[in-house]
C-alpha positions in Angstrom: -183.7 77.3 -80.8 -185.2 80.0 -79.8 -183.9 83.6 -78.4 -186.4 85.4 -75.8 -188.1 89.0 -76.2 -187.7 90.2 -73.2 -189.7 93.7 -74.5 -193.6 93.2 -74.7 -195.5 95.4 -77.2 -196.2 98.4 -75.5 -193.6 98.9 -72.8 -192.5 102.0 -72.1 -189.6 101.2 -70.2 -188.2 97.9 -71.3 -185.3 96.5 -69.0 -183.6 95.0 -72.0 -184.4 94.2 -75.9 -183.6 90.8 -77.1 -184.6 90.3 -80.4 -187.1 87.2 -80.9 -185.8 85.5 -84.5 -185.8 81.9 -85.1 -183.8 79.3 -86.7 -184.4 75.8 -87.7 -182.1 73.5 -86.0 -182.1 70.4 -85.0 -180.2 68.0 -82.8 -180.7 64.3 -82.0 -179.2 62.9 -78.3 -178.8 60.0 -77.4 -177.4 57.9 -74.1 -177.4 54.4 -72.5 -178.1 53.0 -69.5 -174.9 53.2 -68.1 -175.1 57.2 -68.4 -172.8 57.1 -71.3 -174.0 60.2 -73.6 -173.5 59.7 -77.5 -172.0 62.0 -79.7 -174.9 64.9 -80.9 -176.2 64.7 -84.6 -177.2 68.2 -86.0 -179.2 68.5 -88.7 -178.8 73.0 -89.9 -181.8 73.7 -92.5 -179.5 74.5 -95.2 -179.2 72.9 -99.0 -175.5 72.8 -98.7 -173.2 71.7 -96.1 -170.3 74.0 -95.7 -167.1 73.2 -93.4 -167.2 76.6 -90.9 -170.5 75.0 -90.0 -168.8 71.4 -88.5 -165.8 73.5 -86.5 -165.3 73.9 -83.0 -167.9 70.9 -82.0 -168.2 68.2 -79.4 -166.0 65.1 -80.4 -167.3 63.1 -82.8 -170.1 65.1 -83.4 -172.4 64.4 -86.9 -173.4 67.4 -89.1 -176.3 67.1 -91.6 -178.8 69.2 -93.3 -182.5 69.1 -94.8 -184.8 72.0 -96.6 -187.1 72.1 -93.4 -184.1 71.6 -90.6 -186.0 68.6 -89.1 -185.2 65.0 -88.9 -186.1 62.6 -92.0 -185.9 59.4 -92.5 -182.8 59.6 -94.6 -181.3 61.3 -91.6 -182.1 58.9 -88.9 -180.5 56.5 -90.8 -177.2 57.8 -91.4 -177.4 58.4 -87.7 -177.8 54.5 -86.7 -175.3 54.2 -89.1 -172.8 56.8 -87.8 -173.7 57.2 -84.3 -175.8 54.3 -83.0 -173.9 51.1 -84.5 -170.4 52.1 -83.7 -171.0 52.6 -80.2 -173.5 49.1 -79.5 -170.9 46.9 -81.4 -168.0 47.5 -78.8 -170.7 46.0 -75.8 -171.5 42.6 -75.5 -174.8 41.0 -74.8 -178.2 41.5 -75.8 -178.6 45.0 -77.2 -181.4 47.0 -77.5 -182.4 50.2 -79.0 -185.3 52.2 -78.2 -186.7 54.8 -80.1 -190.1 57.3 -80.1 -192.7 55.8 -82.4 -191.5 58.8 -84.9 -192.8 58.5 -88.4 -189.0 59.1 -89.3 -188.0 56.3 -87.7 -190.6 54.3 -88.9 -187.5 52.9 -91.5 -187.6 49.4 -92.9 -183.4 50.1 -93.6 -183.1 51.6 -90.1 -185.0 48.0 -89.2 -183.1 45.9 -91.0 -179.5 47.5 -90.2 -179.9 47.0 -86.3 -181.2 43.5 -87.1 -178.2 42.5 -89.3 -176.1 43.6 -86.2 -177.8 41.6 -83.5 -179.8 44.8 -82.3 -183.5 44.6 -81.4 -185.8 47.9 -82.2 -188.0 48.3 -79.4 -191.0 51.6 -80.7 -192.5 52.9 -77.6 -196.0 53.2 -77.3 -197.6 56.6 -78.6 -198.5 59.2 -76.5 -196.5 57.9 -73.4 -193.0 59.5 -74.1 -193.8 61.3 -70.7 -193.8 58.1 -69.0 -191.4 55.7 -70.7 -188.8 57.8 -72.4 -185.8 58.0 -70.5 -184.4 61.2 -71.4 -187.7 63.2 -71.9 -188.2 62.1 -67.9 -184.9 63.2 -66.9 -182.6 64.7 -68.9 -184.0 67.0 -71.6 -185.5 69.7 -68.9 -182.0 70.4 -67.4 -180.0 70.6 -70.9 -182.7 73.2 -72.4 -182.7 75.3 -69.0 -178.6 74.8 -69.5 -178.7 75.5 -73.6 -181.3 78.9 -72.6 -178.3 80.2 -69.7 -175.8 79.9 -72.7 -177.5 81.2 -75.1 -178.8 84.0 -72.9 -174.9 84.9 -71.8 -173.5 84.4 -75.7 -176.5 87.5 -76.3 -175.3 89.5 -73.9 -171.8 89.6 -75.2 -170.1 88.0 -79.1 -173.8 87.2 -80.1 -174.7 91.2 -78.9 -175.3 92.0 -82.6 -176.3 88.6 -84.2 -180.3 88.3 -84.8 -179.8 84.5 -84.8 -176.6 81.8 -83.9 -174.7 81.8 -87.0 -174.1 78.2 -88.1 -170.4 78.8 -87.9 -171.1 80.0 -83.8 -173.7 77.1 -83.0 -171.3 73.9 -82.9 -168.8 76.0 -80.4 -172.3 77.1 -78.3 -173.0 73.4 -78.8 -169.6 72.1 -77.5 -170.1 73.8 -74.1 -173.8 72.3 -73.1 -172.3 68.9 -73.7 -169.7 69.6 -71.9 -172.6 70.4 -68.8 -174.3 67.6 -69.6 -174.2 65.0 -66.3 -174.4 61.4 -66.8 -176.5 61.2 -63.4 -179.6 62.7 -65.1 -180.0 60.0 -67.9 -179.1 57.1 -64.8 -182.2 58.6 -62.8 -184.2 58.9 -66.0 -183.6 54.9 -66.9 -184.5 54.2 -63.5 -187.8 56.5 -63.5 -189.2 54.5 -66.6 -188.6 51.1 -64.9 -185.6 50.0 -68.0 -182.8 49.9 -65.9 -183.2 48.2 -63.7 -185.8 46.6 -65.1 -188.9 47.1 -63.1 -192.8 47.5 -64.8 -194.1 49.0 -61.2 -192.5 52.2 -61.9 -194.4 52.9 -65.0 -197.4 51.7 -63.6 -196.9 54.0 -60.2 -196.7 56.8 -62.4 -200.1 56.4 -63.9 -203.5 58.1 -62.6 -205.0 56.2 -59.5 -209.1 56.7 -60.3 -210.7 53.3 -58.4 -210.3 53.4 -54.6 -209.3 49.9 -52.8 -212.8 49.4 -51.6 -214.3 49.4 -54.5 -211.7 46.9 -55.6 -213.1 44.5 -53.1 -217.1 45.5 -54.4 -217.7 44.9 -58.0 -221.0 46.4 -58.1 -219.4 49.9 -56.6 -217.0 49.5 -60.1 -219.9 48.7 -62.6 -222.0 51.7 -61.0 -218.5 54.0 -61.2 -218.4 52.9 -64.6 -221.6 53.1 -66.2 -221.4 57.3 -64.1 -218.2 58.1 -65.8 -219.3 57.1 -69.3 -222.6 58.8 -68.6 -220.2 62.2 -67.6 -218.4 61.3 -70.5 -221.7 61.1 -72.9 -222.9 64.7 -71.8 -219.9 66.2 -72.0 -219.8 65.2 -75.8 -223.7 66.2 -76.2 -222.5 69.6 -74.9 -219.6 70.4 -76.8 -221.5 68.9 -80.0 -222.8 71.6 -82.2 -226.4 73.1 -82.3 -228.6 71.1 -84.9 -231.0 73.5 -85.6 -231.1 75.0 -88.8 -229.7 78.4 -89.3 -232.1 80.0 -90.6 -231.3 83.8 -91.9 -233.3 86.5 -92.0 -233.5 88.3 -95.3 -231.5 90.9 -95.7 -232.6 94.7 -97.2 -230.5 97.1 -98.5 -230.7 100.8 -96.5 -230.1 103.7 -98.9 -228.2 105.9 -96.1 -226.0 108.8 -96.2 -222.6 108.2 -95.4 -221.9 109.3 -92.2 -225.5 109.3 -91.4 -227.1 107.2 -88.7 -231.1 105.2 -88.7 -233.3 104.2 -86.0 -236.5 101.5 -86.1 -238.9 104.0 -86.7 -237.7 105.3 -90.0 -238.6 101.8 -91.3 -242.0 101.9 -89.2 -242.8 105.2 -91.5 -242.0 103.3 -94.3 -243.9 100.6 -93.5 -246.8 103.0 -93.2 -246.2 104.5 -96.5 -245.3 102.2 -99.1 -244.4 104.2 -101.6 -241.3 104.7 -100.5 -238.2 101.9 -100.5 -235.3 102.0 -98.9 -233.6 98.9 -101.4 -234.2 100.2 -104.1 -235.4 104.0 -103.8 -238.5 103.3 -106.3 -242.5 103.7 -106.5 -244.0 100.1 -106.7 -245.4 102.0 -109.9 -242.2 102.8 -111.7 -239.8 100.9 -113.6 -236.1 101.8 -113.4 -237.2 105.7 -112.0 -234.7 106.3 -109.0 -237.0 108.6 -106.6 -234.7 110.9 -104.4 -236.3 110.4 -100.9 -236.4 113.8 -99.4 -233.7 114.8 -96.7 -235.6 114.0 -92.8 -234.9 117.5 -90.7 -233.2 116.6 -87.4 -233.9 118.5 -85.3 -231.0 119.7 -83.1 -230.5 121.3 -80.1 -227.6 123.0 -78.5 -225.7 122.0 -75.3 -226.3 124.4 -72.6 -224.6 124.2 -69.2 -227.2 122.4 -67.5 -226.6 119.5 -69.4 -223.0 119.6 -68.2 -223.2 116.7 -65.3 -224.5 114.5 -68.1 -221.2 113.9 -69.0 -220.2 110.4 -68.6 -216.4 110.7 -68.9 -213.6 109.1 -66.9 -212.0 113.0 -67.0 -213.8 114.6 -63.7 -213.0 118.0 -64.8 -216.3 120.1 -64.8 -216.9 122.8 -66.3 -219.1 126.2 -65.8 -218.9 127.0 -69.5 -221.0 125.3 -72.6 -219.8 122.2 -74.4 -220.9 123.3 -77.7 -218.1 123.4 -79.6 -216.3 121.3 -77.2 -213.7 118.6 -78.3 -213.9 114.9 -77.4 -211.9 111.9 -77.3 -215.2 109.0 -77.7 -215.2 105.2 -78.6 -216.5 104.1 -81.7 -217.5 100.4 -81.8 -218.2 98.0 -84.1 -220.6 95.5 -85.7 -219.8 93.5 -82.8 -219.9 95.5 -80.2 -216.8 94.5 -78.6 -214.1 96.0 -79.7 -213.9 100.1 -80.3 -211.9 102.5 -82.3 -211.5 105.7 -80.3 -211.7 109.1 -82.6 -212.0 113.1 -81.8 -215.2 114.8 -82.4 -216.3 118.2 -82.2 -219.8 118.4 -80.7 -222.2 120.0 -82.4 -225.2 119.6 -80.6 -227.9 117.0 -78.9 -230.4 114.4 -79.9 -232.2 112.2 -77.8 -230.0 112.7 -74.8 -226.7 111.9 -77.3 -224.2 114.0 -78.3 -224.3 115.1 -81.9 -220.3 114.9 -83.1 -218.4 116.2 -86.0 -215.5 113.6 -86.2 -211.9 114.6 -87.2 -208.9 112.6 -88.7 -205.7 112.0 -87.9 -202.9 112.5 -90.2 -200.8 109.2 -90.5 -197.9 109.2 -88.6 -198.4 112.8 -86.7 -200.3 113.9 -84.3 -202.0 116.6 -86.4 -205.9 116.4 -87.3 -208.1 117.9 -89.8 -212.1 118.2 -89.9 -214.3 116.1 -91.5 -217.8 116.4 -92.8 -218.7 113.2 -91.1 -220.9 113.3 -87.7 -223.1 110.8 -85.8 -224.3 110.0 -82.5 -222.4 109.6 -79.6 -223.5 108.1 -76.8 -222.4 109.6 -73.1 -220.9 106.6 -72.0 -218.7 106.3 -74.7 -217.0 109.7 -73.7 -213.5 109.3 -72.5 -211.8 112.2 -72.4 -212.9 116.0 -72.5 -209.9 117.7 -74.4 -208.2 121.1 -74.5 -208.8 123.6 -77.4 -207.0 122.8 -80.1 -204.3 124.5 -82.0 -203.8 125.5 -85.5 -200.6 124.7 -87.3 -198.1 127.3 -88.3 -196.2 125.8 -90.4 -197.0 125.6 -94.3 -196.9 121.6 -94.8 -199.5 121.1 -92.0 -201.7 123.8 -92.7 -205.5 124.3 -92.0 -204.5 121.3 -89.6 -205.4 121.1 -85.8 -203.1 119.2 -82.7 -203.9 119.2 -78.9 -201.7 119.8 -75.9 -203.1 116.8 -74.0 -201.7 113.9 -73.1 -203.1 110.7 -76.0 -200.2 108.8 -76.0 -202.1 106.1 -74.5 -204.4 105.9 -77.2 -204.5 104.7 -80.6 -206.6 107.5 -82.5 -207.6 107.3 -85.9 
């Protein structure tokens, strides 16, 4: 039982909020071929079984509980007992009862009570439910589109405040689906599955056709359809099988980098050049346990001027006349993968190799108010989203030395 969240994370204007909580409970139907319905069992997930929870039901309805809320086999069979065998003594003639091959129902007592009543046990085959089972054909898609309508209008009005159906409100909620129930939908479903009337054609209509009726009359034209669909069947396995090869890893170095501080391929060709330097370990081959301090590379950095302006890469097509030094940006940061991206505020600072040199900033949790960092790396163009506004300085003493914008960033997460 399940009630519907109507609000998706991230709607701004929600038509309605129902909230989405769940509760464990379960309830066993069964009917005849006749379209005679039996009373409902319910099974609440609850230690205890308290008498609020049984009032206001269907007639004759069973009440039950289990830690998990789901059928056992204890509880299947103090339904043949209670449900089942009180209703197939009062009919005459061969009587059979036919149940999902369910490991619950897999009871040797469940067995061996409808046998000591005259009442044969029929399993149906696994994985065919959708073919042979009456009800699942028939009858169970208009009672859960019927239970969803009355649990939908209970929401809207007693239930407006509930986060779940109270066990006390369910057997009342309970009483009117079965009281909408139709005995014509569990008639047509016997009749799909071929029971009732008896008929095996039906089941068999129902399955895939995949030989033609020429190629009934030509067996060669089946042997070569055969001997194609298990050669299909063979490379699809070989290409959803995993790659044999070894994987073989690459060994790994340690970098010695600067927080905050970004390396290309050629600062390990220079080092490659001069061993004497290490960038695992920071040592001479020469030395034992002596940390050398590797000296600080210049970068050499050059300002923004205004000519580099149409650079920009930015889905804001504001241009400017005036240079973006200084200038703050909304950019995405991405990951080791490459495919997902943090977006951040920098302050640029200057250029290297056609990227943007930024001075990142941080947000404060749970405002919208920023300080400066000493962090900075590259930023490439295209990672640019937005060019933003000045900022502004706080005024007030619990955010102070802090920085907000005016612009719009509620669409964006910013960290």
């Amino acid at each position: 039982m399940t009630l519907a969240n109507e609000r998706r994370r991230g709607t701004k204007y929600p038509e309605r909020i129902i909230n989405s909580s769940k509760a464990s409970t379960s309830v066993m139907f069964a009917a005849a071929a006749d379209g005679t319905i039996l009373p409902p069992y319910v099974v609440y997930k609850s230690m205890h079984l308290y008498q609020s929870w049984t009032e206001g039901g269907p007639k004759n309805a069973r009440y039950n509980r289990t830690k998990s809320g789901w059928f056992d086999a204890f509880c299947f069979e103090d339904w043949v007992l209670t449900v089942a065998l009180p209703y197939l003594k009062h009919n005459t003639g061969r009587k059979i009862l036919i149940g999902d091959n369910l490991s619950s129902h897999l009871s040797v007592e469940s067995v061996k009570l409808c046998k000591d009543n005259d009442i044969s046990f029929i399993f149906l085959p696994a994985n065919s439910t959708h073919l042979t089972q009456p009800l699942d054909v028939a009858f169970f898609r208009p009672l859960k589109s019927t239970w969803r309508q009355i649990l939908e209008e209970w929401k809207k009005g007693p239930g407006r405040a509930e986060a779940t159906v109270p066990k006390d409100k369910f057997p009342t909620l309970l009483k009117k689906l079965c009281d909408l129930l139709k005995e014509e939908n569990v008639i047509a479903g016997f009749k799909k599955c071929g029971l009732a009337p008896l008929n095996r054609n039906k089941v068999l209509s129902m399955l895939p056709k995949i030989i033609d009726e020429d190629v009934n009359q030509n067996p060669e034209n089946i042997q070569k359809d055969t001997e194609a669909v298990d050669n299909s069947f063979k490379e699809l396995l070989q290409s959803l099988r995993h790659d044999q090869t070894p994987n073989i890893r690459k060994r790994r170095t340690k970098v010695n980098v600067k927080p905050g501080k970004s390396i290309s391929v050629e600062d390990f060709v220079e080092d490659e050049e001069n061993p004497q330097t290490s960038h695992s370990t920071g040592q001479n081959p020469g030395t034992s346990g002596t940390k050398q301090v590797q000296p600080k590379k210049s970068r050499k950095r050059v300002e923004i001027s205004s000519e580099d302006e149409d650079d920009f890469s930015v889905q804001d097509s504001e241009s400017s006349d005036s240079s973006d030094l200084d200038r703050y940006m909304l950019v995405k940061v991405y990951g080791k993968t490459k495919t997902s991206f943090r977006c951040y505020i920098c302050k640029v600072a200057g250029l290297e190799d056609d990227n943007f040199v930024g001075k990142f900033l941080k947000r404060v949790p749970q405002t919208n108010k920023f300080t400066i960092t000493e962090e900075e790396s590259l930023v490439s163009r295209n990672d640019v989203i937005l060019k933003l506004s000045s900022p502004v300085s706080s005024s007030s003493a619990r955010f102070k030395d802090m920085l907000f914008f005016k612009d719009d960033l509620s669409d964006f997460t910013i960290y």
